[in-house]
C-alpha positions in Angstrom: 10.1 5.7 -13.5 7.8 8.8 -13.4 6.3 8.0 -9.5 7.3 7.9 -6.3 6.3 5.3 -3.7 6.8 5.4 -0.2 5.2 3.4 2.6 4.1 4.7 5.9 3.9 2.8 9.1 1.1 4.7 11.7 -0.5 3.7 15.2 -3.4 2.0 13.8 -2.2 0.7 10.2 0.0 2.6 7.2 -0.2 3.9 4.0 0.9 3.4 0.7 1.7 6.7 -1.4 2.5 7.0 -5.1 3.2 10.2 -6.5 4.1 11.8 -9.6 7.5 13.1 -10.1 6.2 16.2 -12.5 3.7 17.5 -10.7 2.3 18.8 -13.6 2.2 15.3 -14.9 -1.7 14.6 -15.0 -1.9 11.5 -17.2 0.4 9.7 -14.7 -1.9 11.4 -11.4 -5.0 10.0 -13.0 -2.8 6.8 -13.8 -1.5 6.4 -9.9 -5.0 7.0 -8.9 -6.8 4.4 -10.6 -3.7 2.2 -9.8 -4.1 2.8 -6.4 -7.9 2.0 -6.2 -7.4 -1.1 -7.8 -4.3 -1.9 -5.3 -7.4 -1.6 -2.7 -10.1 -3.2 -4.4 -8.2 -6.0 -4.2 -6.1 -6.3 -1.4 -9.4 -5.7 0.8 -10.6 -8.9 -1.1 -7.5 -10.9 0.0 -5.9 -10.8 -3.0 -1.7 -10.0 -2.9 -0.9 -11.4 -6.1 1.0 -8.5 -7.4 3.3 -7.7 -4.7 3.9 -11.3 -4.9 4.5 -11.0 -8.9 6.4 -8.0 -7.9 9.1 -9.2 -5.4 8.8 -13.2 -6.6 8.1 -14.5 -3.3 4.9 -14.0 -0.8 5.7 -10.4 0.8 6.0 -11.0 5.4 2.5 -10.3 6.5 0.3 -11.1 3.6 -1.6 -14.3 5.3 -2.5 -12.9 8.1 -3.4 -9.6 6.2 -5.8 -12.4 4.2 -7.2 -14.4 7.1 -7.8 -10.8 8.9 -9.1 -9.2 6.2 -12.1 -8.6 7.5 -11.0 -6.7 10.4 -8.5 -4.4 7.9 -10.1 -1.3 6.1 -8.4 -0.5 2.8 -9.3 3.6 2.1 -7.9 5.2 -1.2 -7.2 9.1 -1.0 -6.0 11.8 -3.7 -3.6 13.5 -3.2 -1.4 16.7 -4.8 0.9 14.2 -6.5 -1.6 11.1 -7.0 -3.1 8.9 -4.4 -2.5 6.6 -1.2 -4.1 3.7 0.4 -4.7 4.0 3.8 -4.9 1.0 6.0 -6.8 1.2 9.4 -7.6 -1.4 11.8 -8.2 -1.6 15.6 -6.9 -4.9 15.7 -3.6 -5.5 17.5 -2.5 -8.8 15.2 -3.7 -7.1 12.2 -1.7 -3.8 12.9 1.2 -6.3 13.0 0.6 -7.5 9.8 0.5 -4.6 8.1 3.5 -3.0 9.6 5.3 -6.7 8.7 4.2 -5.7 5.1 5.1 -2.0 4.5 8.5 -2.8 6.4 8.8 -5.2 3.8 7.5 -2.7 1.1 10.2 -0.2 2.6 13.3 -2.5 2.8 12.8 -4.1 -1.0 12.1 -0.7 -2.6 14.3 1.3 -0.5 12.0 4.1 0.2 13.9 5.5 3.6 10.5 5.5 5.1 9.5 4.4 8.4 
């Protein structure tokens, strides 16, 4: 593996970060950025099919990230090492949801983060 993901939980949403190892690996930067912005693309559209292909099963949270999706803003950021997706909503149920997710994120890939 040449990234590093890890999934943070804040007041009013999270983030998913991916980062390259080398920093002075730009093919895999541009690679996690473009990555990153498609991750957004389309999970402010609803669509969570590749966590799903990822962990085999429908990752806690995604439903209620779908049927609040309009009330969840999906923002895609460089960084140093490559990119995150921030997630921002002022919605109470919504925050739930996507702290339901990233724990989930956290516990299957065994980030550490919180």
């Amino acid at each position: 593996m040449k990234d590093h993901h890890h999934f943070r939980l804040y007041p009013d949403g999270g983030a998913i970060e991916v980062s390259a190892k080398d920093p002075l690996d730009t093919g895999s930067r541009a690679q996690i950025r473009k990555h990153l912005g498609h991750i957004a693309t389309s999970f402010a559209a609803g669509h969570f099919d590749m966590p799903m292909f990822i962990h085999d099963r429908i990752p806690p949270g995604v439903p209620d990230l779908q049927r609040l999706r309009d009330r969840i803003r999906y923002t895609v950021q460089d960084t140093a090492g490559g990119a995150r997706v921030r997630i921002t909503t002022a919605d109470e149920q919504a925050r739930r949801a996507i702290h339901d997710f990233l724990r989930f994120q956290i516990k299957d890939h065994q980030t550490g983060n919180y």
